[in-house]
N, CA, C and O of each residue as an XYZ file, in Angstrom:
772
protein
N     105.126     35.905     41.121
C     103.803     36.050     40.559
C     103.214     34.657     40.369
O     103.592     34.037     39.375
N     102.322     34.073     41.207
C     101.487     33.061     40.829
C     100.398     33.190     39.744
O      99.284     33.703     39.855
N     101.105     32.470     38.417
C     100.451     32.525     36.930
C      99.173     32.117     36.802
O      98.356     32.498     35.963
N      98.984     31.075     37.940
C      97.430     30.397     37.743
C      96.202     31.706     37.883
O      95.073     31.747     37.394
N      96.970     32.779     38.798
C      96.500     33.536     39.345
C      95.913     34.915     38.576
O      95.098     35.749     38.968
N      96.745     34.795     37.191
C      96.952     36.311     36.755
C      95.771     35.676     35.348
O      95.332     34.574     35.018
N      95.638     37.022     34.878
C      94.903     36.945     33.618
C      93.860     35.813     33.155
O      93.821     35.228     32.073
N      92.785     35.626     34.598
C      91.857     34.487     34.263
C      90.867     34.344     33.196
O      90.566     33.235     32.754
N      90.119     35.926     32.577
C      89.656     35.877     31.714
C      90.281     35.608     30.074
O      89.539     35.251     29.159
N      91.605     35.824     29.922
C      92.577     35.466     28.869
C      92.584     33.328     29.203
O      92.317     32.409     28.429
N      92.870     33.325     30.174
C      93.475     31.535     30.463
C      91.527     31.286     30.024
O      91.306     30.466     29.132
N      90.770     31.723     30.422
C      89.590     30.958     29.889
C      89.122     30.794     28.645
O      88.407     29.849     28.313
N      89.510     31.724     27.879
C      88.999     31.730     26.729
C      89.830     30.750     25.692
O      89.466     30.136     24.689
N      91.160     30.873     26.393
C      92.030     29.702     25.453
C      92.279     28.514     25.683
O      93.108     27.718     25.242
N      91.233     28.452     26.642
C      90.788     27.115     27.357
C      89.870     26.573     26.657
O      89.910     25.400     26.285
N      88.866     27.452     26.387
C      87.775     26.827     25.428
C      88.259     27.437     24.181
O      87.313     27.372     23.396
N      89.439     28.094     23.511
C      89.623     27.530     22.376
C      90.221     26.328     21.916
O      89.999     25.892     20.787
N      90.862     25.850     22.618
C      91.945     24.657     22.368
C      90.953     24.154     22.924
O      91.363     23.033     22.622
N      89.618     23.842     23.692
C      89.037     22.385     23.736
C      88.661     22.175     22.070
O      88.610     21.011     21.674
N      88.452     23.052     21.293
C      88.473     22.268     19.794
C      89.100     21.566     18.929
O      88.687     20.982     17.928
N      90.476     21.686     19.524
C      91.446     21.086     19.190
C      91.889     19.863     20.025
O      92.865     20.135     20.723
N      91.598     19.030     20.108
C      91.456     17.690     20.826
C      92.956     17.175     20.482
O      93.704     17.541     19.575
N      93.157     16.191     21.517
C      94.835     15.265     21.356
C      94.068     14.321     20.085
O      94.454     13.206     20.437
N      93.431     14.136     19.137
C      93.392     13.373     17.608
C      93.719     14.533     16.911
O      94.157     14.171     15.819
N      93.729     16.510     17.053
C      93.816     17.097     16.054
C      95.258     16.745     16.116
O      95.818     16.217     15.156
N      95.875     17.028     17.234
C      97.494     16.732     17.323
C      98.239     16.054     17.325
O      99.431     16.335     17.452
N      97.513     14.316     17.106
C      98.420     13.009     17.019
C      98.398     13.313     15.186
O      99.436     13.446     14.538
N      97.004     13.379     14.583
C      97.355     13.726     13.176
C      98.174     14.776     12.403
O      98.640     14.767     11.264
N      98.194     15.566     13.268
C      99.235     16.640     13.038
C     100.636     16.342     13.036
O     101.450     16.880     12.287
N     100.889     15.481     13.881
C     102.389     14.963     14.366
C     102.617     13.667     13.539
O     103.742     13.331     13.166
N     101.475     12.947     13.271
C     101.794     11.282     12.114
C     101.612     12.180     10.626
O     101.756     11.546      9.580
N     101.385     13.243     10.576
C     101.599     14.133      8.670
C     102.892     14.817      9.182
O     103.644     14.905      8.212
N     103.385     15.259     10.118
C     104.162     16.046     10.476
C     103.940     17.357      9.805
O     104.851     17.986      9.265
N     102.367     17.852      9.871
C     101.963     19.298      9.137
C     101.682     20.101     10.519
O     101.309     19.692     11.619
N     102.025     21.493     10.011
C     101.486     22.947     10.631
C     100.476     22.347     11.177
O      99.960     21.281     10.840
N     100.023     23.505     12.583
C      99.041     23.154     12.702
C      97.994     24.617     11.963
O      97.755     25.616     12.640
N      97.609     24.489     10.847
C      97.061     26.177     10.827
C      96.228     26.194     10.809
O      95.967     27.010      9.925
N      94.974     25.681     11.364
C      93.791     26.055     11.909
C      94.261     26.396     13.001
O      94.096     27.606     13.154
N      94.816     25.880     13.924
C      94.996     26.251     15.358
C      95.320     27.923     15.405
O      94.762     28.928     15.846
N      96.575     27.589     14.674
C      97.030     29.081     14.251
C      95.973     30.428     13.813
O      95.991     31.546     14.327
N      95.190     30.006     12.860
C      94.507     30.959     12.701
C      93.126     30.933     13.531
O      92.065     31.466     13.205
N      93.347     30.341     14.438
C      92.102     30.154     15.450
C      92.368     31.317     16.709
O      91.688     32.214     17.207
N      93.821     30.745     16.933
C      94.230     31.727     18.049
C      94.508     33.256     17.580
O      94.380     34.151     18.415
N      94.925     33.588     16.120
C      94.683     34.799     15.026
C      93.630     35.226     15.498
O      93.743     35.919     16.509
N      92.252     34.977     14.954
C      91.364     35.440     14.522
C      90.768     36.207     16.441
O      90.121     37.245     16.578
N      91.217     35.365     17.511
C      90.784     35.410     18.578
C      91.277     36.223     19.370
O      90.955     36.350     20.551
N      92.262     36.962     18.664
C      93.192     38.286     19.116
C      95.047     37.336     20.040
O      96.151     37.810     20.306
N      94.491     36.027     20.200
C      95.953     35.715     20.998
C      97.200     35.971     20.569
O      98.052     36.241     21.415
N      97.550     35.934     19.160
C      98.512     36.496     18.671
C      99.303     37.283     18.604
O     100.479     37.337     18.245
N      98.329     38.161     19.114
C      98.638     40.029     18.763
C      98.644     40.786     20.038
O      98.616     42.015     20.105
N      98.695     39.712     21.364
C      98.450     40.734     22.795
C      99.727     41.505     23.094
O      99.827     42.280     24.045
N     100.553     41.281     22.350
C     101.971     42.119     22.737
C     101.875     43.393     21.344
O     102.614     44.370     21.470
N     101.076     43.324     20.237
C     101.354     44.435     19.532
C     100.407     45.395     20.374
O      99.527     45.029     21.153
N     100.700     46.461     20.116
C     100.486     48.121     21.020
C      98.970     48.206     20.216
O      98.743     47.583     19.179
N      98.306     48.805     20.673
C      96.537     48.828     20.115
C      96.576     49.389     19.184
O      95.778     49.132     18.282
N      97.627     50.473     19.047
C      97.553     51.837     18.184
C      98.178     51.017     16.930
O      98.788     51.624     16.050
N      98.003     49.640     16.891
C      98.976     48.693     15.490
C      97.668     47.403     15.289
O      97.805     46.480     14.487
N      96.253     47.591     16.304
C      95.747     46.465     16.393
C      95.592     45.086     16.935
O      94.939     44.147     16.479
N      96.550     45.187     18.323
C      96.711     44.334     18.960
C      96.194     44.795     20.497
O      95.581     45.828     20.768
N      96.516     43.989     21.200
C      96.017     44.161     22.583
C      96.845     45.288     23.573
O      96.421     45.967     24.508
N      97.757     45.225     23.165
C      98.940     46.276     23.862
C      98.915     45.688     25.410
O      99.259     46.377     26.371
N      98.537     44.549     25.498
C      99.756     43.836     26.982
C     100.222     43.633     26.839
O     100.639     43.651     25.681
N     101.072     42.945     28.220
C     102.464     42.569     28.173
C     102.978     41.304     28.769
O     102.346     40.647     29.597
N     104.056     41.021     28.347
C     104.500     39.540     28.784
C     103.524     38.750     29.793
O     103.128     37.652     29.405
N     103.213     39.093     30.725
C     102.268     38.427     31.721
C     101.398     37.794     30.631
O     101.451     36.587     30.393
N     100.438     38.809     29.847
C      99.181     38.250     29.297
C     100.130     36.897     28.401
O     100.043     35.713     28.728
N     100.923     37.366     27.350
C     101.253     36.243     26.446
C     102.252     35.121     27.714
O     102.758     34.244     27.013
N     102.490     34.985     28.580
C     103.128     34.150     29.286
C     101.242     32.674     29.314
O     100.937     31.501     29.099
N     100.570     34.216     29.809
C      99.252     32.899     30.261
C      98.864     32.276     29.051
O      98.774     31.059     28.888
N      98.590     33.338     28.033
C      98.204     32.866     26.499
C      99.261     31.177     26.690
O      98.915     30.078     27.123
N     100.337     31.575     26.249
C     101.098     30.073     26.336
C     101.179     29.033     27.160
O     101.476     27.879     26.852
N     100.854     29.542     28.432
C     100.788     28.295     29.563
C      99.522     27.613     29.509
O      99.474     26.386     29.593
N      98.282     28.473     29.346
C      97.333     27.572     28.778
C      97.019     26.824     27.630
O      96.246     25.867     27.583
N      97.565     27.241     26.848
C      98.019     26.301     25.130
C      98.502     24.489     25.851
O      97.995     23.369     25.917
N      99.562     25.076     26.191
C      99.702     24.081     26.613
C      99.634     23.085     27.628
O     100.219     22.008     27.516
N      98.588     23.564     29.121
C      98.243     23.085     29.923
C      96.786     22.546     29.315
O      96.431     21.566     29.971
N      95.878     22.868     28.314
C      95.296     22.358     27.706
C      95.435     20.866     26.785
O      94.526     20.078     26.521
N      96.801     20.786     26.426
C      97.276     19.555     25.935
C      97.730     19.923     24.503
O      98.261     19.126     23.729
N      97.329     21.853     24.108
C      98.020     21.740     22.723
C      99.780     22.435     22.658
O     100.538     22.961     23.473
N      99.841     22.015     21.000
C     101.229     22.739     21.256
C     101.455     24.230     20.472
O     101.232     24.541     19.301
N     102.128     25.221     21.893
C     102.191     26.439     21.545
C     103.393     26.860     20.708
O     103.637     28.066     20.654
N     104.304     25.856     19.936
C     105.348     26.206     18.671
C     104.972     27.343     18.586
O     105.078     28.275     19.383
N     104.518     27.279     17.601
C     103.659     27.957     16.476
C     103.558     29.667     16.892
O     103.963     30.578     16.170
N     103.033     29.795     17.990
C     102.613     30.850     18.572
C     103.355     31.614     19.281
O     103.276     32.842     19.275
N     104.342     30.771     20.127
C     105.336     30.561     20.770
C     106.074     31.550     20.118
O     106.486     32.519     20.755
N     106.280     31.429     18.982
C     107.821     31.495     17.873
C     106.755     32.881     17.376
O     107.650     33.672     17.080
N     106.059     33.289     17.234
C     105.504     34.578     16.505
C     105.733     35.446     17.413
O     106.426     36.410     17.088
N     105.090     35.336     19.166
C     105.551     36.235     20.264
C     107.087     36.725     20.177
O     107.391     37.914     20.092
N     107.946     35.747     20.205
C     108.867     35.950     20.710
C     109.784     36.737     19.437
O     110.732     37.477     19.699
N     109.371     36.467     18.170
C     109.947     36.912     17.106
C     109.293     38.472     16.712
O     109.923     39.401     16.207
N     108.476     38.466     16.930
C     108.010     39.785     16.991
C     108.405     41.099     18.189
O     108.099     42.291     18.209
N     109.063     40.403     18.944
C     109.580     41.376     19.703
C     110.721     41.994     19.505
O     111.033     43.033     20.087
N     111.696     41.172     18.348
C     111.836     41.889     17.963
C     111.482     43.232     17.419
O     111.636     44.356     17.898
N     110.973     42.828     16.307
C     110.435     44.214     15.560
C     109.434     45.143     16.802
O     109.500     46.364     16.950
N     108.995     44.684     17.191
C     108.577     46.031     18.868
C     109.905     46.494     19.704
O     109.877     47.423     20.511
N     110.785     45.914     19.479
C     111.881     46.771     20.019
C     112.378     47.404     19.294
O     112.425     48.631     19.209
N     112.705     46.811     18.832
C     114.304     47.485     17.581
C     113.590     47.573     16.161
O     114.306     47.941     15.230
N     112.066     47.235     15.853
C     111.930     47.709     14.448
C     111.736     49.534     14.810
O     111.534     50.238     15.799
N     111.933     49.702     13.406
C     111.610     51.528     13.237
C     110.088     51.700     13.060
O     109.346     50.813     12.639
N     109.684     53.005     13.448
C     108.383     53.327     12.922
C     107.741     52.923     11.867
O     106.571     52.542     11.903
N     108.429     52.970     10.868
C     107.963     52.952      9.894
C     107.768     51.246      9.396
O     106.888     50.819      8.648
N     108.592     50.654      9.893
C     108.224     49.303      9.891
C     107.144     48.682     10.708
O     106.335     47.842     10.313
N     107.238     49.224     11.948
C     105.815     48.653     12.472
C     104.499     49.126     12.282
O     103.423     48.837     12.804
N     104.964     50.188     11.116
C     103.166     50.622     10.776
C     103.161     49.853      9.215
O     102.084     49.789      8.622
N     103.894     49.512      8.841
C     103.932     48.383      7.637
C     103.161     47.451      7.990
O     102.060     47.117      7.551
N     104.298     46.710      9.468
C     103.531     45.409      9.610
C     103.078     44.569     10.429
O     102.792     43.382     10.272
N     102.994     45.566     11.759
C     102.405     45.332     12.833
C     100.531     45.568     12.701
O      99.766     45.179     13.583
N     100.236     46.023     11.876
C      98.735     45.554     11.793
C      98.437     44.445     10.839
O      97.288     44.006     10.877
N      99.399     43.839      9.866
C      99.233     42.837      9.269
C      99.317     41.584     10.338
O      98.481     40.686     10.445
N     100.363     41.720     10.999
C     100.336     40.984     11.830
C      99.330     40.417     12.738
O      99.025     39.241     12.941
N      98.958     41.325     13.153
C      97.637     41.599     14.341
C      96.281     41.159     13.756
O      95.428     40.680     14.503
N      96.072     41.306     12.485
C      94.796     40.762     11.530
C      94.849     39.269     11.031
O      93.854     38.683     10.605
N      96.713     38.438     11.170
C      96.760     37.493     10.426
C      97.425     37.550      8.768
O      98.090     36.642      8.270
N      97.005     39.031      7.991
C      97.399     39.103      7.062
C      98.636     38.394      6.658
O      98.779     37.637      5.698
N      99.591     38.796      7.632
C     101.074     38.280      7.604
C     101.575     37.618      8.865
O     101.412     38.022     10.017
N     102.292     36.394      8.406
C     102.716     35.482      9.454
C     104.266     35.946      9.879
O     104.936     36.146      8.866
N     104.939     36.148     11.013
C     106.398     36.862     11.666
C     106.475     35.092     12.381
O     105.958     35.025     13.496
N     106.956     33.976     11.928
C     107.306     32.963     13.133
C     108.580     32.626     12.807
O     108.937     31.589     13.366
N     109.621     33.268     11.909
C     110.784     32.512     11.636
C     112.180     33.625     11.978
O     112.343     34.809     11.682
N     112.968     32.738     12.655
C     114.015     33.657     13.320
C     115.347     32.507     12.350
O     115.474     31.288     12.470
N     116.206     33.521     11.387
C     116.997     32.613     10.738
C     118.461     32.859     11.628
O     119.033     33.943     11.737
N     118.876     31.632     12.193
C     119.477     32.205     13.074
C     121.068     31.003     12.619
O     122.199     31.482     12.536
N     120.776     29.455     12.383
C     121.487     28.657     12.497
C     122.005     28.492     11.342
O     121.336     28.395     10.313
N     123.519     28.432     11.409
C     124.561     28.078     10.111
C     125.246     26.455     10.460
O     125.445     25.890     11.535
N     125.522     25.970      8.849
C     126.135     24.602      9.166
C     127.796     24.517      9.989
O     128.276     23.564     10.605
N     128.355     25.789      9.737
C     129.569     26.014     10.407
C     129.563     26.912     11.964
O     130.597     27.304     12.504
N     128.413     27.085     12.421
C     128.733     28.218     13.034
C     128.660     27.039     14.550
O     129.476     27.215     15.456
N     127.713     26.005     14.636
C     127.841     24.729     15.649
C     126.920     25.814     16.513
O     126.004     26.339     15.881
N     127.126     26.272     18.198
C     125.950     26.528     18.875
C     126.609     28.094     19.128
O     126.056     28.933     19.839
N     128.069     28.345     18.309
C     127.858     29.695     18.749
C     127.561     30.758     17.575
O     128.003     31.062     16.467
N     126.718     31.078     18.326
C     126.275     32.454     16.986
C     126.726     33.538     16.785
O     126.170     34.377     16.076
N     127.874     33.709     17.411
C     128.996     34.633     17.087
C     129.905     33.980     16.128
O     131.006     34.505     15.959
N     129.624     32.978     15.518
C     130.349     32.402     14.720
C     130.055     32.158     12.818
O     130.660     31.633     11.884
N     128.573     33.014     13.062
C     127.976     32.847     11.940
C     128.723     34.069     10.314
O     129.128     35.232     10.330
N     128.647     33.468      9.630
C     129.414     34.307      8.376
C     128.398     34.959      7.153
O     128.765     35.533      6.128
N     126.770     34.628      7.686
C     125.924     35.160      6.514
C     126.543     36.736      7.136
O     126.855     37.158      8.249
N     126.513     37.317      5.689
C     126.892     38.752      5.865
C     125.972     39.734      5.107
O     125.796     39.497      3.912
N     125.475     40.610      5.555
C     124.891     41.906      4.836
C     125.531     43.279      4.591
O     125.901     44.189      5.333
N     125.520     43.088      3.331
C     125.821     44.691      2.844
C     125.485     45.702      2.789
O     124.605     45.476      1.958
N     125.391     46.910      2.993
C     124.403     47.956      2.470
C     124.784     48.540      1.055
O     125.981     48.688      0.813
N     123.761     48.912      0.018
C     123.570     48.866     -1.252
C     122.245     49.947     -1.408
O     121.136     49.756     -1.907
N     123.130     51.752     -0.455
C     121.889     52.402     -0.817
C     120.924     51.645      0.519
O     121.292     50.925      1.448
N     119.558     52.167      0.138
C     118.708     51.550      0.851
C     118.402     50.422      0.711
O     117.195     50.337      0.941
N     118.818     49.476      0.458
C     119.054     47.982      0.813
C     120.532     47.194      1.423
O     121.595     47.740      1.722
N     120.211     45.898      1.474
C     120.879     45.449      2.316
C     121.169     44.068      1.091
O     120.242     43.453      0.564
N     122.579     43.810      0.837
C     122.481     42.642     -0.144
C     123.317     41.466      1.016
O     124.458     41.606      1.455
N     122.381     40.353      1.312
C     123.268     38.884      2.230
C     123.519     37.976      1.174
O     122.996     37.574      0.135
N     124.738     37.785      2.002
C     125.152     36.089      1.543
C     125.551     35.315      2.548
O     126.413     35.506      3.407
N     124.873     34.472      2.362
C     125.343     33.304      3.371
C     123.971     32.127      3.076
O     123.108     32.204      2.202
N     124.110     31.305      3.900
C     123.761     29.824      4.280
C     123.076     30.192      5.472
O     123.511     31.054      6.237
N     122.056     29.589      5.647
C     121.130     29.664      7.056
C     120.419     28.038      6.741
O     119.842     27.791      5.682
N     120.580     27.047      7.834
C     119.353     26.212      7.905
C     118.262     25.847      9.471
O     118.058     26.461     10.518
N     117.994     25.119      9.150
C     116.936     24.956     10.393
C     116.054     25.637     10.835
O     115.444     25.281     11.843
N     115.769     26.804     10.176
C     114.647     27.480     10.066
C     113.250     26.970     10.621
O     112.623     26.414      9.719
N     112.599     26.988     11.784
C     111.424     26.135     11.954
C     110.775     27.740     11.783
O     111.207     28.868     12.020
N     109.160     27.024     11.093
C     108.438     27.563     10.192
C     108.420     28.230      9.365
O     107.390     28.853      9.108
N     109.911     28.408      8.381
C     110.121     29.434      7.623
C     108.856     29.037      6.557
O     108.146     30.013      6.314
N     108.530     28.034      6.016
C     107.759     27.675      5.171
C     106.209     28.564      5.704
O     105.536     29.205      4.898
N     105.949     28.470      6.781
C     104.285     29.132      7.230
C     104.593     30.311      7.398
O     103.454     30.771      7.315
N     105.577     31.662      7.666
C     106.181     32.518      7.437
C     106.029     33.388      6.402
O     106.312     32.873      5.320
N     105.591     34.823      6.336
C     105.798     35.795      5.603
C     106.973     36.400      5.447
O     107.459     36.544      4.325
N     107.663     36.892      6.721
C     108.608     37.685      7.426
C     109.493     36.759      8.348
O     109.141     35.782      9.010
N     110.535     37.239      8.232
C     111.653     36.383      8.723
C     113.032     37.471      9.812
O     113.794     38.292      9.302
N     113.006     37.316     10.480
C     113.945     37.900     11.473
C     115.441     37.229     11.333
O     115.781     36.220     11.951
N     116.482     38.136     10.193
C     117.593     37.185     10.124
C     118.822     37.772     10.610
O     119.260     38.903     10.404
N     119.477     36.490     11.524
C     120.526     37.463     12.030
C     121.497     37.055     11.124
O     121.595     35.982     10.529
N     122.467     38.415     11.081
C     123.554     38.161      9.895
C     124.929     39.196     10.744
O     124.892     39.768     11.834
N     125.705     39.138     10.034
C     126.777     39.760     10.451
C     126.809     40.885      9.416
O     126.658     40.723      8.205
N     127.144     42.674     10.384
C     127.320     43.655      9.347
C     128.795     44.666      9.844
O     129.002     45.854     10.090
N     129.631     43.345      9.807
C     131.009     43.620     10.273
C     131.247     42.308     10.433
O     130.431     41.469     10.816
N     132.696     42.086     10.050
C     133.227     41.030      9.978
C     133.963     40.353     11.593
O     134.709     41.038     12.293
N     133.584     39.013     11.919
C     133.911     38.730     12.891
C     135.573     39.367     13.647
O     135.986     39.777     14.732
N     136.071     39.114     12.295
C     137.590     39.109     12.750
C     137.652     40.916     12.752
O     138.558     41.249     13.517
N     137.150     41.812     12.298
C     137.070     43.169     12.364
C     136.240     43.375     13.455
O     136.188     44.591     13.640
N     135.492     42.716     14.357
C     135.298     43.634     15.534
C     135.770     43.101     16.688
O     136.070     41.927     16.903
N     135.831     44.262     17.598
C     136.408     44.438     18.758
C     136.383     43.598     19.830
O     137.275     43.600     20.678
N     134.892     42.469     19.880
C     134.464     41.496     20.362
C     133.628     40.672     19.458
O     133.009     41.208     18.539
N     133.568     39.120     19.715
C     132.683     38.304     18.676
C     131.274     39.054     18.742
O     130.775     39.348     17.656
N     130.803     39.285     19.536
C     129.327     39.564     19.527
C     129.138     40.885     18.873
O     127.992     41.060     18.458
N     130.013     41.903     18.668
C     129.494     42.912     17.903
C     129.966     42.752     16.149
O     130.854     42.025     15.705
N     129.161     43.574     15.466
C     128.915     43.647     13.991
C     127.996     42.631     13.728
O     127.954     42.340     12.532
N     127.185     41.945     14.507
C     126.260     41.465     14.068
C     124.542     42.457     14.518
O     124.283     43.220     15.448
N     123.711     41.958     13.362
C     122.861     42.648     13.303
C     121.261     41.892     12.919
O     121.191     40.755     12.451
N     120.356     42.529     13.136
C     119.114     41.179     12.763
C     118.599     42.530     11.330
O     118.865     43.732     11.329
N     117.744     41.647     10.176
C     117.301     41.855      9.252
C     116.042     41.633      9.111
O     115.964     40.433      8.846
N     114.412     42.337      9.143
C     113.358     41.920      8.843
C     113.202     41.828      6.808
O     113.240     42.625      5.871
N     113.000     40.183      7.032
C     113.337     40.136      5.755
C     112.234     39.777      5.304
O     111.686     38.949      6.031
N     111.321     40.228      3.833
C     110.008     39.833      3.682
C     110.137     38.656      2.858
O     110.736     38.654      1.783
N     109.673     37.840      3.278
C     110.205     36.307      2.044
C     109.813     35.963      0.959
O     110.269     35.086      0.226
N     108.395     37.071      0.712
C     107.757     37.047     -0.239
C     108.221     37.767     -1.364
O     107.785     37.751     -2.515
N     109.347     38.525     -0.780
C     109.740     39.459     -2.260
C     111.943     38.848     -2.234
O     112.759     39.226     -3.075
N     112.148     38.233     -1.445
C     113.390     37.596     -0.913
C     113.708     36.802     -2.503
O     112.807     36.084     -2.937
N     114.871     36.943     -3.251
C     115.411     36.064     -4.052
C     116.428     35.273     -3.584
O     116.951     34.438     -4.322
């Protein structure tokens, strides 16, 4: 599939959104080392965010193609698609594997901006690069889930509502292979102790 090719009315419009965002919004962005969240809520408000949530949630209901161009023009423009980057891809979770009832929670928050999905808690100080090695663990407690563990490196947990955390719900040494008993958690951070 030649990308230059696909979705020209999407690559134009985020062409002339990011011409507002000039290489001075992003050298100052990078000498504060801050968010960029105008950008963010620029590409929000402009529907780019939300082209992978299903319409029937407030989003565009395309698919990878559209958010592939969304991102290649971000950054063939000269800005950087982090930010945006990390909401697509974290949200697909919850379009796969969330339940109904979760994506009518918060797949239109999403899609409006209400609520930010960019943080995937994934990295432990012991676990090094394999993530079958990680020991945060979740319990079930009734209809909840009680974790313990250590997670760092979190990029954007701070600009983040919702957090995608993977944890273990079986103990490494109790399953059958490293990769099973682990499980991901949509965790709301706003109500998170």
């Amino acid at each position: 599939m030649a990308s230059a090719e696909t979705f020209p009315e999407i690559r134009e419009a985020v062409r002339r959104l990011c011409a507002g965002f000039p290489g001075e919004y992003w050298r100052e962005k990078d000498r504060e080392r801050a968010y960029p969240a105008e950008f963010v809520q620029a590409l929000t408000e402009s529907g780019f965010l939300s082209v992978l949530i299903p319409e029937a949630f407030g989003g565009s209901g395309l698919g990878l193609g559209a958010a592939i161009a969304v991102l290649e023009e971000i950054h063939r423009s000269g800005c950087n698609g982090g930010a945006s980057h990390a909401q697509m891809y974290t949200m697909g979770t919850l379009l796969k594997h969330g339940s109904e009832a979760q994506k009518q929670a918060y797949l239109p928050a999403i899609a409006s901006g209400e609520l930010r999905l960019q943080a995937f808690g994934v990295t432990e100080p012991g676990a090094g690069t394999d993530s079958t090695r990680i020991t945060t663990f979740a319990r079930r407690d009734g209809d909840l889930y009680i974790v313990r563990g250590q997670k760092i490196w979190i990029s954007r947990a701070e600009h983040s509502d919702l957090m995608v955390l993977l944890c273990r719900t079986t103990a490494r040494e109790e399953a059958a292979r490293p990769s099973e008993g682990m499980s991901v958690l949509l965790v709301d951070m706003r109500e998170a102790v």
